[in-house]
C-alpha positions in Angstrom: 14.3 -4.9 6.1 11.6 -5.2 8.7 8.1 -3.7 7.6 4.8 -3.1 9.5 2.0 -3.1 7.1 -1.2 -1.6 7.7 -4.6 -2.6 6.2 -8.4 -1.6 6.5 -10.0 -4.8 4.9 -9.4 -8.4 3.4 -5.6 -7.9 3.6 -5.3 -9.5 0.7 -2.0 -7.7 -0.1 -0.7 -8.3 3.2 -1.5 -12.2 2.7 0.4 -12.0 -0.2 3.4 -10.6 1.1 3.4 -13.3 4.0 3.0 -16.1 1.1 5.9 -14.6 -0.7 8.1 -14.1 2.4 7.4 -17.9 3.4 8.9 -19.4 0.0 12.0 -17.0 0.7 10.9 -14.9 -2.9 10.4 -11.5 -0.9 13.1 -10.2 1.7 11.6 -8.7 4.4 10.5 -9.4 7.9 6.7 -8.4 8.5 6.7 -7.2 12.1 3.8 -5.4 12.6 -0.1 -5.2 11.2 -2.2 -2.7 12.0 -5.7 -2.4 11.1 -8.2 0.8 11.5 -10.9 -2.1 11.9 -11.8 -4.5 14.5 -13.3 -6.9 11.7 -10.4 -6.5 9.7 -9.8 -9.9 7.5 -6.4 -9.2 7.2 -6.5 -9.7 10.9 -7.0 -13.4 10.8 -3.8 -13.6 8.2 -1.7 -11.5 11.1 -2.7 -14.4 13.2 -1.8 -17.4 11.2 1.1 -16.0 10.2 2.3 -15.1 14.0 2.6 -11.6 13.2 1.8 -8.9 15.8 -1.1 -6.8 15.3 -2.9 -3.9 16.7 -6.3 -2.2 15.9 -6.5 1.8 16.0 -9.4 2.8 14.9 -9.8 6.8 13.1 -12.6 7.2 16.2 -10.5 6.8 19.0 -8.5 9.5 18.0 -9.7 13.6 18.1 -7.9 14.7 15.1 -6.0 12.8 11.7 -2.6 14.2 13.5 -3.4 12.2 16.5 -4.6 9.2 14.8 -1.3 9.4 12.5 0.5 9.8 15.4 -0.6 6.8 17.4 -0.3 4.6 14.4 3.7 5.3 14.1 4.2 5.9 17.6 3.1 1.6 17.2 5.7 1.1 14.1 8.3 3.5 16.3 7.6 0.7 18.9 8.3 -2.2 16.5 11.3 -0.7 14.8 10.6 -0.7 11.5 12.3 0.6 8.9 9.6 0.7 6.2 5.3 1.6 6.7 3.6 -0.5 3.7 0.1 0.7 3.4 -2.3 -2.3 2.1 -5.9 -1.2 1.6 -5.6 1.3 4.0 -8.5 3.3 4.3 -7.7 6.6 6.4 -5.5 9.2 6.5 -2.6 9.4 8.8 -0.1 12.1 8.5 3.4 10.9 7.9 6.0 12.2 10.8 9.0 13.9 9.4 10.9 10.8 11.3 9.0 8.4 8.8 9.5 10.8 5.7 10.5 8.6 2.5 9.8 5.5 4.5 6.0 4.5 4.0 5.0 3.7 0.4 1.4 2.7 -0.7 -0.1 0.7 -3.9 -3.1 2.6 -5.9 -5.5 0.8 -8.7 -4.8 3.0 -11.4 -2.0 4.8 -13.3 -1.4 8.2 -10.9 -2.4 11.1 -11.2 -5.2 9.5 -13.0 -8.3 8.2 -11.1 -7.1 9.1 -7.7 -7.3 11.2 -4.7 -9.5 11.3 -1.7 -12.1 9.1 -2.0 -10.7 7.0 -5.3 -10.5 3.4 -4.2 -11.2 -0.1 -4.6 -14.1 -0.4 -7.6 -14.9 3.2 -7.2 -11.7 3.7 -9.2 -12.1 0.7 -11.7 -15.6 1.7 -12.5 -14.1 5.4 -13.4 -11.8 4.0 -15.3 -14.4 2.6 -17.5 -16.9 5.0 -17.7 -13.8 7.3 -19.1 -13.1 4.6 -22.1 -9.9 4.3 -20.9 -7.8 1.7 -22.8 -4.9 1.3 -20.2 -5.0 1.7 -16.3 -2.5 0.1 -14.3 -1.0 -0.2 -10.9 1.1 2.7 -8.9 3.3 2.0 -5.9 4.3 5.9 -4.8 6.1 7.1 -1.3 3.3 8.1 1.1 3.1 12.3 1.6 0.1 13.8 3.5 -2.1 14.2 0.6 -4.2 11.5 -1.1 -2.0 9.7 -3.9 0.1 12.5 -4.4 3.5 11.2 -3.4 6.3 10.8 -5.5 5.9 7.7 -7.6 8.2 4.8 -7.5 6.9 2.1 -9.8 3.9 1.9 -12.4 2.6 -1.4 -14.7 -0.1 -0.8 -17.1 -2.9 -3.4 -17.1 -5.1 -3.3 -20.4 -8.6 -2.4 -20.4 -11.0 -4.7 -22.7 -14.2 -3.9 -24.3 -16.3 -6.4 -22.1 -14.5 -5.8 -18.9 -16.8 -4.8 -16.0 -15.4 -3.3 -12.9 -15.0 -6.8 -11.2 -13.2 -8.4 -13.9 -10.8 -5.3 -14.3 -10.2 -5.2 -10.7 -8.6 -8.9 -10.8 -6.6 -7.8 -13.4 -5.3 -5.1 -11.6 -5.1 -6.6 -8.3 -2.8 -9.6 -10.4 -0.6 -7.2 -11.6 -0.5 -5.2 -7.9 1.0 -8.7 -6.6 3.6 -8.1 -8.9 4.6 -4.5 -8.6 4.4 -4.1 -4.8 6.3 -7.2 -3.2 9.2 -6.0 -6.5 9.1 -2.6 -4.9 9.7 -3.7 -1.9 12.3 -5.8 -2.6 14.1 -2.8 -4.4 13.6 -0.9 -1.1 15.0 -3.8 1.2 18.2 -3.3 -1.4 18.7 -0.2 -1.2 18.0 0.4 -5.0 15.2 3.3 -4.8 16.6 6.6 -4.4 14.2 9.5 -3.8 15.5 12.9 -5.0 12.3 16.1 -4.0 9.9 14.2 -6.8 11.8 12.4 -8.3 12.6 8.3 -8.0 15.5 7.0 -9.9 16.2 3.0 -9.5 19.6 2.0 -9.3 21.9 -0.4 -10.4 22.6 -4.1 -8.1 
């Protein structure tokens, strides 16, 4: 399954995937990166890794259609079969040509602690100013609304009494490079079927 994953940030996610993908233990073929920043880390991991990248950034662009429209028209170009967003920061509306065919991590158990504007430790600190005792990962299909895609996979991470939003984050972020290369994986086999809502996993 060839994949173009886009990232705002660290990439992080996306160096995981190319670690995982080097020692043969995730099946896909990372064939594009794009960023929406020019001082993207992630960037530099694109690089190393001899993966072609592209920068769009949400400025260039007059509307969120346009913007959406130029960052598939790029995976269009590179024939992928699968959009994984890593960190990515903006919104880009999903053509009907890449319906059921972009998926996205989130930091917390959806439809808790999500939405526009619910990321990174904005969403950990939530978590913990609610008293929550569990949060978790999501990996969902991508729609064009914040976090509000039909979820695919979800792993609860506990939530300790001393944690502070930096120490729950690594916790989360250890259990998101679990969940999202496994999703993957189960997309690349053709295992995740997608019925209006609803996700069923199937057999080998």
């Amino acid at each position: 399954m060839k994949i173009a994953v886009l990232i705002s940030g660290s990439g992080r996610t996306l160096k995981n995937f190319i670690d995982l993908v080097a020692e043969g233990s995730l099946d896909v073929e990372i064939e594009l990166v794009v960023s929406s920043s020019a001082d993207a880390g992630g960037l530099d991991h694109a690089r190393k890794a001899g993966i072609a990248a592209t920068v769009l950034e949400r400025k260039d662009y007059p509307s969120h259609e346009a913007y959406g429209e130029a960052i598939f028209d790029a995976c269009r170009h590179a024939q992928v079969d699968l959009v994984a967003m890593a960190g990515f920061l903006k919104l880009a509306p999903v053509p009907d040509d890449f319906a059921g065919r972009v998926v996205n991590i989130h930091p917390s158990l959806i439809p808790a602690f999500c939405g526009h504007g619910m990321y990174g430790h904005h969403v950990h600190q939530a978590v913990l100013d609610y008293g929550c005792k569990v949060t978790g990962v999501t990996v969902h299909f991508v729609d064009n609304e914040y976090d509000a895609g039909p979820i695919i996979w979800q792993q609860p991470v506990p939530v300790f009494d001393d944690d502070t939003a930096d120490s729950l984050a690594d916790r989360v972020f250890d259990a998101e490079k679990e969940a999202y290369p496994h999703v993957l994986g189960l997309l690349a086999a053709g295992r995740v079927k997608l019925d209006g809502r609803h996700v069923t996993i199937g057999k080998r």
